[in-house]
N, C-alpha and C positions, 0 to 999 in steps of 0.2 A: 504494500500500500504506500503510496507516495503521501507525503506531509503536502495540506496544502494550511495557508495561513491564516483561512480562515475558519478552520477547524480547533475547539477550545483541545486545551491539554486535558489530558484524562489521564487519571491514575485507577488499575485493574487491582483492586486488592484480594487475592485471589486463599479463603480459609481454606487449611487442608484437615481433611477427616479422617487420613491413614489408613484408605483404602489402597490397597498393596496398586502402584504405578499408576494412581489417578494424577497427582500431578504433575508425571510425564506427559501424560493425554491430554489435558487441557491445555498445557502450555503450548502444546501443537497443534492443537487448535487455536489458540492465538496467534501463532506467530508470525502467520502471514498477515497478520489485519493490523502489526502493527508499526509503527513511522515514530519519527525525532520528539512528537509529541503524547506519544503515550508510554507510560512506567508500568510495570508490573512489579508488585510485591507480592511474595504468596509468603502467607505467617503461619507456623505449621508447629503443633503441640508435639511433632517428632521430625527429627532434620530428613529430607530426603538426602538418596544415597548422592555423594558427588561426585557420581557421571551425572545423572540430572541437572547437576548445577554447571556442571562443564560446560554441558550440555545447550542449556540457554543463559547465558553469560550476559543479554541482558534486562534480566529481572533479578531482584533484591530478594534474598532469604532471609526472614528473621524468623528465631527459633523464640519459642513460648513455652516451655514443657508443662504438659498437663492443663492447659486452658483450652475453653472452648469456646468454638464457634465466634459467637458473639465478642468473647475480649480479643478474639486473634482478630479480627474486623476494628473493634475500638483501636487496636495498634496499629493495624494498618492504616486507618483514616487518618492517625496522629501523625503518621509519616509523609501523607500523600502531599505531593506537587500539584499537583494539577487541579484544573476549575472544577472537573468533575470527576467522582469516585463513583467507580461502579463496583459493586459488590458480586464475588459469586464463592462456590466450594469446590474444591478439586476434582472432586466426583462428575462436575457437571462439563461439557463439551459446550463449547459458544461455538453459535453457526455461525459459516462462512461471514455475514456483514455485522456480524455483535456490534462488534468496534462502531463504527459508521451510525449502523443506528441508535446507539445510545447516544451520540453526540445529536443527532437528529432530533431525536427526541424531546431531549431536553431543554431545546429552544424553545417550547409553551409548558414546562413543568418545573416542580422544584425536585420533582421525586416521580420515577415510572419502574413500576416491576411490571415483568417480562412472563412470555408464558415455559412452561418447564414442563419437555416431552421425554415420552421415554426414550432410550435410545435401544435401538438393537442388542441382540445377544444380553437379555437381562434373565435371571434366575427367579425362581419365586417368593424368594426372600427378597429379590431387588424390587421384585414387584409390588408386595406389600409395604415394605417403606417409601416407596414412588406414592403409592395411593393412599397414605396417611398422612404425608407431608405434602401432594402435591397435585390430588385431585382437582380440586379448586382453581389451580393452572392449567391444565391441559387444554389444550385448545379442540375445538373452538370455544371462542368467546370474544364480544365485541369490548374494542377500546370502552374504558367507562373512567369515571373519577373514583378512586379508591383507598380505603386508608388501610387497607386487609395487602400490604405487595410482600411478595415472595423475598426476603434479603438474600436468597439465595437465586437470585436475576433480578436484580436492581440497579442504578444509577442515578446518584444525588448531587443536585448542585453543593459544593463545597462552602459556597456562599451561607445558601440556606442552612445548612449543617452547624456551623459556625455558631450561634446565636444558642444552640439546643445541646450544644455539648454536656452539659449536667444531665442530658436525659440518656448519655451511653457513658457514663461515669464505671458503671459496673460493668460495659460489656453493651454493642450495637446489638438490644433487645430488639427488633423491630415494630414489635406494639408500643414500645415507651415511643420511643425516638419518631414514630407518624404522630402518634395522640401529642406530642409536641410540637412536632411541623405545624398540623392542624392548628395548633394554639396559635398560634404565630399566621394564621391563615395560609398557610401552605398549598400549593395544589399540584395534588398528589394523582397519579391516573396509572391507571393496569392497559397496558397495550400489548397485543398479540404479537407486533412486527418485532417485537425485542424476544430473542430464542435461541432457550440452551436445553440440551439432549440428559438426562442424569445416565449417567454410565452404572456400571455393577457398585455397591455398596460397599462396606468393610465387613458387613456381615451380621448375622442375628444378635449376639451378645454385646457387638458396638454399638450397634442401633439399640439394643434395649436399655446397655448401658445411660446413650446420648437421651433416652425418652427420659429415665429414673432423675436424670440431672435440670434435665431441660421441664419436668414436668416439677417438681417439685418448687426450684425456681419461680417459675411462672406462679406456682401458687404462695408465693412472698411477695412475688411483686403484686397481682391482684389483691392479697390479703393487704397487704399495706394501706391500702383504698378502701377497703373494707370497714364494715361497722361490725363487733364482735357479733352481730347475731347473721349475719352475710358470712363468716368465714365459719361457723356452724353448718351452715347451711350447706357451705362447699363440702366439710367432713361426712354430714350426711347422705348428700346427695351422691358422692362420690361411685356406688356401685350403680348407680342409671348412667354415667358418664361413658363409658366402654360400648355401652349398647347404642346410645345416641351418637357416639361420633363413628361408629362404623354403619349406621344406617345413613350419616350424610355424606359417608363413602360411597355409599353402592346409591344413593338419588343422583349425586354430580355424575358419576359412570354412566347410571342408567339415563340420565339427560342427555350428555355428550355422545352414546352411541358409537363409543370406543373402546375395544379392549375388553370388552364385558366379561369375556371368558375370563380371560386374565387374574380380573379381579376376580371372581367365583371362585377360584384356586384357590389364589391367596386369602382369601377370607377369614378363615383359622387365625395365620398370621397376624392380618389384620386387628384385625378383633384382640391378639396378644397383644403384639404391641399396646394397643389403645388403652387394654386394660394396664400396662404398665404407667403408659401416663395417668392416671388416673387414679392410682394407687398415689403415684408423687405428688402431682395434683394437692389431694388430698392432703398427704405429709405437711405438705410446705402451710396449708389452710390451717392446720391443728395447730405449728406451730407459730404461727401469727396468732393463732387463737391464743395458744398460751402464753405468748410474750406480750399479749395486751394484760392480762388477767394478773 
């Protein structure tokens, strides 16, 4: 891709999830799309091997051990050059024109997530965490205003960012960090034209791992916000939660007219995982409950 000038700088901050040579694969899926003005950091909770690094000599490794997702993203953004930071995770493939259209894009937005398809050659385990985390993307679906985007196919004006930094103090949550845009009148939009492939996972015990950390979380941050008799609520409720979020797995499916088998298979999975979140979920609710009391 040739640099032209009047295309803003973009910084790719690229979280890795330690799926065995996913950020080989993604970075080769970038590396054609990119020019004098775009950086690539990938921030990764384990070093990749260095031929990888040999490899693409140039993008930025920083090492985090043992953080997720979200703080290997909060670092990365603290690093970034560029007017605009696009967010993605190792696992995922950016198609051919990512680059391109994320700058596109973001001439009428402050913030646009992208849609997130499967890629070929995935297992049934990749398929049930594809359709927990990312039914809701799969395309089709029409451009709309949304505060619900994927940080795993995202792209943020740096500008906008700037002003809301206390809301990824702990880690680029993507629900703090839009409910703050939004505050700040942000305008935030899910576009189809922006698309990346999720390649094979790291596997059922990561992902269940990534659910028990990521669900628990989330229910400290929701609790926070909570009145003690809301974050009861969440403890009790917590065994309807696994059933409901895997029936608005299989309504998005059954809407979109994709893959349907697919999901039938993974279902079981499904439904495990979810019940995992939902166990942490819960955890995280109790003990908001009890550190109010």
């Amino acid at each position: 891709m040739s640099s032209s000038s009047a295309d803003p700088a973009l910084t790719i901050v690229v979280g890795s999830n330690g799926a065995r040579g996913s950020v080989e694969r993604c970075l080769a899926a970038l590396d054609p799309q990119l020019d004098g003005d775009v950086e690539v950091i990938v921030c990764e909770s384990e070093a990749s091997p260095d031929e990888v690094r040999r490899r693409f000599p140039s993008a930025r490794f920083l090492e985090r051990k043992g953080a997720l997702v979200p703080e290997l993203w909060r670092d990365g953004i603290e690093e970034a050059r560029g007017e605009l930071v696009a967010l993605t995770i190792s696992s995922m493939l950016p198609a051919p024109d990512w680059v391109a259209t994320a700058r596109r894009l973001l001439t009428a937005a402050d913030a646009v997530g992208g849609a997130i398809d499967p890629a070929d050659g995935l297992r049934v385990r990749d398929w049930a965490e594809y359709y927990c985390r990312y039914a809701r993307d799969m395309r089709p679906f029409e451009e709309h205003a949304c505060a619900d985007l994927p940080g795993d196919n995202a792209v943020y004006s740096k500008g906008a960012l700037e002003p809301v930094r206390g809301a990824y103090r702990d880690g680029f949550w993507e629900p703090e960090v839009h409910r703050a845009l939004l505050e700040r009148s942000g305008r935030l939009r899910h576009d189809p034209t922006l698309v990346v492939y999720q390649g094979r996972s790291a596997g059922i015990a990561a992902f269940t791992r990534q659910r028990l950390r990521h669900g628990r979380l989330y229910g400290h941050q929701r609790g926070a916000r909570f009145s003690a008799a809301r974050n009861a609520a969440g403890v009790l409720g917590a065994p309807l939660v696994p059933f409901l979020m895997t029936f608005r797995v299989v309504r998005r499916v059954t809407q979109k007219r994709r893959h349907r088998l697919k999901a039938l298979v993974a279902l079981p999975l499904i439904f495990y995982f979810n019940l995992a979140w939902a166990a942490a979920e819960a955890k995280g609710h109790l003990e908001m409950l009890t550190r109010r009391e």
